[in-house]
C-alpha positions as CSV (number, residue, x, y, z in Angstrom):
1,X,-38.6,16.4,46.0
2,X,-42.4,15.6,45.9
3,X,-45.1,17.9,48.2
4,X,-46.5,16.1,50.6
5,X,-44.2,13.3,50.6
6,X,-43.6,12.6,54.5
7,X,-40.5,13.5,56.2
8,X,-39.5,11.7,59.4
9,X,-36.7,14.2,61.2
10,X,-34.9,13.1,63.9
11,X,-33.1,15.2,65.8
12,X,-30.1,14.5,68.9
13,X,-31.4,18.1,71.2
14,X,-28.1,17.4,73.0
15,X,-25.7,17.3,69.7
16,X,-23.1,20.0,69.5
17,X,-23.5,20.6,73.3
18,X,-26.7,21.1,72.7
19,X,-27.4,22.8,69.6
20,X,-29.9,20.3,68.2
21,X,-32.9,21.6,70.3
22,X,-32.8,24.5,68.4
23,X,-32.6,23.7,65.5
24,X,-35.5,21.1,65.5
25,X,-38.3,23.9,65.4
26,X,-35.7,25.7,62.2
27,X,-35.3,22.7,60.1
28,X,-39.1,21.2,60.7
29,X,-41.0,24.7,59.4
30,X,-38.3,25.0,56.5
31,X,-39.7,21.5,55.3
32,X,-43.0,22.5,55.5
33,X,-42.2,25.2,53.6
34,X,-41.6,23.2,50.9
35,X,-45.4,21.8,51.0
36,X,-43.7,18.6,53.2
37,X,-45.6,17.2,55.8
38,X,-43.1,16.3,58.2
39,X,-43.1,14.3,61.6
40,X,-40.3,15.5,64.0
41,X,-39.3,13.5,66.9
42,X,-36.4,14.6,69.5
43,X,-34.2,11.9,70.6
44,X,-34.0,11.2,73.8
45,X,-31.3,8.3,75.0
46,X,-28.8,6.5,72.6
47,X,-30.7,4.3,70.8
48,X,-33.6,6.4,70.8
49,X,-33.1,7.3,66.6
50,X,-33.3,3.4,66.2
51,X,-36.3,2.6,67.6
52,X,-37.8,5.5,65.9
53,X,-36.4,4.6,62.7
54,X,-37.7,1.3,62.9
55,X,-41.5,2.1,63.8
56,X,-42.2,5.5,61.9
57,X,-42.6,5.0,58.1
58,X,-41.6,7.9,55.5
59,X,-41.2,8.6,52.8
60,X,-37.5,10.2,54.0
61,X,-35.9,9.8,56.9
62,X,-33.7,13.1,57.9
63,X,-31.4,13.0,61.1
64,X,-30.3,16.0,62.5
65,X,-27.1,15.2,64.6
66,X,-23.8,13.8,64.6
67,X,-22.1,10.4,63.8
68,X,-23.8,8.6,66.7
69,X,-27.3,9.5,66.2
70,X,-26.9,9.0,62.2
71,X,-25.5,5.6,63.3
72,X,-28.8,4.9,65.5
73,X,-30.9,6.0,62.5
74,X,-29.7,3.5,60.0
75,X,-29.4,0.7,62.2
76,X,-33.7,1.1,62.8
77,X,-34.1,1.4,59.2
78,X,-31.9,-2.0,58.1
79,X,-33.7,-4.2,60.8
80,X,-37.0,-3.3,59.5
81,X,-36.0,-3.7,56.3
82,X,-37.2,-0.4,54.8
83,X,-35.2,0.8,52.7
84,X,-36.3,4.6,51.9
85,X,-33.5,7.6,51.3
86,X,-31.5,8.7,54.3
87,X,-29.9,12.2,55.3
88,X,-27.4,13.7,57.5
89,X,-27.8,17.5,58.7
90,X,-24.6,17.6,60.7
91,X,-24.7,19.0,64.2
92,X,-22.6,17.1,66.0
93,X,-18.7,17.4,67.3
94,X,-17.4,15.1,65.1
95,X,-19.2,14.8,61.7
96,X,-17.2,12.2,60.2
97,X,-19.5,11.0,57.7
98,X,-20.6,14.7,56.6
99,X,-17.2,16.3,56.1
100,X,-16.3,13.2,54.0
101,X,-19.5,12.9,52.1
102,X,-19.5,17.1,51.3
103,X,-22.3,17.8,52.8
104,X,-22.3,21.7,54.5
105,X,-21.6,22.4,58.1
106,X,-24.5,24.7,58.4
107,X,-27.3,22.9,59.1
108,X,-29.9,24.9,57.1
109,X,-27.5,24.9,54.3
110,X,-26.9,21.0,54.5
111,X,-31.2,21.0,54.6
112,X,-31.5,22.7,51.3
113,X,-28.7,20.8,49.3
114,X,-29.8,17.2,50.5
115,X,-33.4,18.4,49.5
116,X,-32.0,19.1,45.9
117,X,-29.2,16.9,45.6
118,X,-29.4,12.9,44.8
119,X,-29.9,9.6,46.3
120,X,-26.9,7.3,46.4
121,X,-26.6,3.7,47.3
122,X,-23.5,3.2,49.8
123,X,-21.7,0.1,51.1
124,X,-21.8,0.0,55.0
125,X,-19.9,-2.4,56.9
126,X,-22.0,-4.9,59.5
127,X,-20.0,-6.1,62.9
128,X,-21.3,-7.4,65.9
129,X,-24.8,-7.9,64.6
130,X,-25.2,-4.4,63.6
131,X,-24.0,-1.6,60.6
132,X,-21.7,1.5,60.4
133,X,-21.9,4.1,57.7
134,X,-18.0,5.5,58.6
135,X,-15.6,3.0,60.6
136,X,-15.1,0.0,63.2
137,X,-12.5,0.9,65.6
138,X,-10.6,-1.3,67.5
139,X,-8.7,-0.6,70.4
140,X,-7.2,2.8,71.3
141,X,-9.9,4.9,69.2
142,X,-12.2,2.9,71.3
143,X,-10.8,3.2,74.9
144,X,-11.0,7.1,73.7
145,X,-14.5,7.1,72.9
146,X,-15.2,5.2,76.2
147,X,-13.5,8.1,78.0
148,X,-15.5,10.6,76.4
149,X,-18.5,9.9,78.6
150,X,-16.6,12.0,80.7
151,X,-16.4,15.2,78.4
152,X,-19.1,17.8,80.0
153,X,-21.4,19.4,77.4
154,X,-20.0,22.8,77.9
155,X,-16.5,21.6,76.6
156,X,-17.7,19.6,73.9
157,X,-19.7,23.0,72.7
158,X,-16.5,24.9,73.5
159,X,-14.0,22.4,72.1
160,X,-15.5,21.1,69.1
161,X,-13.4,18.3,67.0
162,X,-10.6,19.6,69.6
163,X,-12.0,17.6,72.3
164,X,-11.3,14.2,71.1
165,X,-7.3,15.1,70.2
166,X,-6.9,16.1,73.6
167,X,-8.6,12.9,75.6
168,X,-6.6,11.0,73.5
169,X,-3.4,12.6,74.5
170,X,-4.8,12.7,78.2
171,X,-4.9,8.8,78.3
172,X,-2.4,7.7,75.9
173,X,-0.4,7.0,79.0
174,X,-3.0,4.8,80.5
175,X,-3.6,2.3,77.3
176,X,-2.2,-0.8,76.7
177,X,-1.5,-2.3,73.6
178,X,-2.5,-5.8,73.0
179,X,-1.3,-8.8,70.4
180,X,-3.9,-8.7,67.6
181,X,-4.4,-11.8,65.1
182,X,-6.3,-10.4,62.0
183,X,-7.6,-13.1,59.4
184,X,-9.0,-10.6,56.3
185,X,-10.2,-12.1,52.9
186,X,-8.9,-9.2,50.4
187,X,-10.8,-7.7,47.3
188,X,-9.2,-10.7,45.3
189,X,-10.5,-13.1,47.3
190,X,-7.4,-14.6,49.1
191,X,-7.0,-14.7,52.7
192,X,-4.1,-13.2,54.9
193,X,-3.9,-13.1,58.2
194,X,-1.5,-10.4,60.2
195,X,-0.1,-11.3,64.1
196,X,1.6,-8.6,66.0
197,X,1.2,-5.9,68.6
198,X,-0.8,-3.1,68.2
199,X,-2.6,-0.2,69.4
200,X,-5.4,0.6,66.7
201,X,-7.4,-1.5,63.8
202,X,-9.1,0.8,61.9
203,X,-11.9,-1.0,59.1
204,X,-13.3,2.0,57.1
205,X,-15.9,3.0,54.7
206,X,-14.4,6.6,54.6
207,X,-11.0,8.1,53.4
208,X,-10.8,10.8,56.5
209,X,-11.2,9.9,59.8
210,X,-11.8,12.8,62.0
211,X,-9.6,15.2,60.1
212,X,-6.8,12.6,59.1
213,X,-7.2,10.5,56.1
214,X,-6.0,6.8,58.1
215,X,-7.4,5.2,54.9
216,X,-6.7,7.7,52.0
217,X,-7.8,5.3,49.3
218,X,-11.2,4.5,51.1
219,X,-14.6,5.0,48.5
220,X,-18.4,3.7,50.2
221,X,-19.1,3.3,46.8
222,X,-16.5,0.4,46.0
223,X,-17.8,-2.5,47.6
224,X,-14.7,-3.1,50.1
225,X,-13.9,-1.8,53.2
226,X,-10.3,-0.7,53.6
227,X,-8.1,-1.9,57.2
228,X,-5.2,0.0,58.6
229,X,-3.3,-1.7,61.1
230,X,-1.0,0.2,63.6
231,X,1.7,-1.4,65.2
232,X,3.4,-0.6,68.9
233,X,6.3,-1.7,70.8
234,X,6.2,1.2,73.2
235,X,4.5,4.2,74.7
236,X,6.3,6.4,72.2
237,X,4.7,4.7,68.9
238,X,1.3,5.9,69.8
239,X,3.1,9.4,69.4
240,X,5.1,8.5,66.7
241,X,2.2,6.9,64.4
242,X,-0.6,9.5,65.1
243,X,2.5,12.2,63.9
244,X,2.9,9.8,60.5
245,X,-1.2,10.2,60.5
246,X,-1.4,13.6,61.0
247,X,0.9,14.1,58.1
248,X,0.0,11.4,56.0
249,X,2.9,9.6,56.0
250,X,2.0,6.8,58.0
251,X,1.4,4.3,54.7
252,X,5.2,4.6,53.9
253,X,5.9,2.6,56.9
254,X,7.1,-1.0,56.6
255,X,5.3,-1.8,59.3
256,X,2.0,-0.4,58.9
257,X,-1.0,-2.3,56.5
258,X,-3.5,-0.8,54.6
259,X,-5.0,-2.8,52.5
260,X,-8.7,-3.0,51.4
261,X,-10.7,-6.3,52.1
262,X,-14.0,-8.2,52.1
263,X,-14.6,-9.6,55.2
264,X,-12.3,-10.2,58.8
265,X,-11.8,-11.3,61.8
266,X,-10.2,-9.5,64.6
267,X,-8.9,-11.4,68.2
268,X,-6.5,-9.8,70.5
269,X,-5.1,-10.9,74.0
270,X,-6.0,-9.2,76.1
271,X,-9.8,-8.2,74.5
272,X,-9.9,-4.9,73.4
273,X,-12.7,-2.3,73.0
274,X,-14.5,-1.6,69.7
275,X,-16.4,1.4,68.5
276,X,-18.7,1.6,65.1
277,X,-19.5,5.6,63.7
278,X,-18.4,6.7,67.0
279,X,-20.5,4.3,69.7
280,X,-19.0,2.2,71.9
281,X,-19.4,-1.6,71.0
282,X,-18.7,-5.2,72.7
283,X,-15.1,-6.1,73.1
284,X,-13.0,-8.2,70.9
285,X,-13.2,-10.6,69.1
286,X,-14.9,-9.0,66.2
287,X,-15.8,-10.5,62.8
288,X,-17.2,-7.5,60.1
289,X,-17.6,-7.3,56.5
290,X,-18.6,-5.2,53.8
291,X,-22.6,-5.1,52.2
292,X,-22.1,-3.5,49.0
293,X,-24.6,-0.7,48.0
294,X,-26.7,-1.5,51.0
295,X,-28.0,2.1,52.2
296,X,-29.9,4.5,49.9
297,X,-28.9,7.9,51.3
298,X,-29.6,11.5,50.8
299,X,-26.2,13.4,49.4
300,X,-25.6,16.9,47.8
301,X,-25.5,17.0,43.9
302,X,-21.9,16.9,42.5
């Protein structure tokens, strides 16, 4: 990396439970260090990272956060059409998109191997007008992430990935499955469509989905998305499938698609919630697809 190229690091203060404010001051003097000159902006709100995105130029963009915030930052940088190198510094609960993509937990250790590593040119996927860099989720996943507004910072700091396993077990009892009609044009170019009931529809960029690989077979670099759809007749299959999940058995189930694709449309009755990287999104229906090497982003050398 050039001196004096300019750095644009945004940074989530309240990621982690609040571990990003103090890292902002850390990660902005190690990048002058380097001879950087470097522009550091604290988020303040969701969608804060995509307005900044779109109306600071850089040379690189840095984000220092989770999932959400990462998600914020890309979505500024496709609608103004700049296309300049993106990173991830993980400091979130989740970190979906770092733990699959290798980059470190530490956040001064992800700084220095983003700074050496390489730029490489990822698919994203693009629903309701916007992208995602990990997943659309559509139903269950969703209603979870809606309940997390809930989750106090305190127990998210305290918790960690934890927190997200245990409000989905706290309101598995209050979801309702719905009866989803998916219409999907597969990597060959022929249409299928899939009617039944079902608690989840996962469309992924990423093999591992918070610690269980939903779409093992998943690669941002293939120009498809992949789609699991889990089926329910009852209470007990939300239990039953996130088991198969958690073991990765769930593909040996007759009942159970994963298949990669091109493009879809999702309806259910009733609608449904949806969720992209981790943000909550309008309800059903839902039409996304795949935009092949799309996002130029910052990843450790291999």
């Amino acid at each position: 990396m050039q001196d004096k190229q300019k750095v644009l690091l945004i940074v989530n203060p309240h990621a982690g439970g609040g571990k990003g404010q103090k890292w902002a001051l850390r990660l902005e003097n190690a990048l002058k260090q380097r001879g950087l000159k470097v522009w550091t902006v604290l988020t303040e709100r969701q969608g804060s990272a995509e307005a900044i995105a779109k109306e600071i130029e850089a040379d690189i963009v840095l984000v220092a956060g989770g999932d959400g915030v990462f998600h914020d930052a890309i979505n500024g940088l496709w609608q103004s059409k700049r296309f300049v190198p993106v990173g991830l510094i993980p400091i979130g609960t989740g970190n979906v998109f770092a733990a699959n993509m290798g980059i470190p937990s530490h956040p001064m250790e992800a700084l220095e191997q983003l700074l050496n590593g390489q730029v490489k040119w990822l698919d994203i996927g693009e629903a309701h007008g916007r992208i995602f860099h990990s997943s659309l989720g559509i139903g269950f996943d969703a209603y979870v992430v809606a309940q997390m507004e809930t989750v106090s910072k305190p127990q998210k700091r305290f918790l960690g990935k934890l927190v997200y396993f245990i409000q989905a077990l706290r309101h598995s009892l209050h979801y309702r499955w719905s009866s989803l009609r998916v219409e999907a044009e597969l990597a060959d170019g022929s249409r299928h469509v899939w009617e039944r009931e079902a608690w989840l529809v996962l469309v992924s960029n990423l093999p591992d989905y918070g610690g269980v690989k939903v779409t093992p077979n998943a690669d941002p670099g293939d120009g498809l998305l992949d789609l699991c759809i889990l089926p329910s007749h009852s209470k007990a299959d939300y239990f039953r499938f996130a088991m198969l999940g958690l073991l990765g058995w769930h593909m040996r189930h007759s009942e159970v698609v994963v298949t990669q694709i091109r493009s879809a449309r999702i309806d259910s009755d009733p609608p449904v919630p949806t969720q992209m990287d981790g943000e909550l999104t309008p309800t059903t229906p839902v039409t996304v697809k795949v935009v092949p090497q799309a996002l130029p982003v910052l990843l450790p050398s291999k």
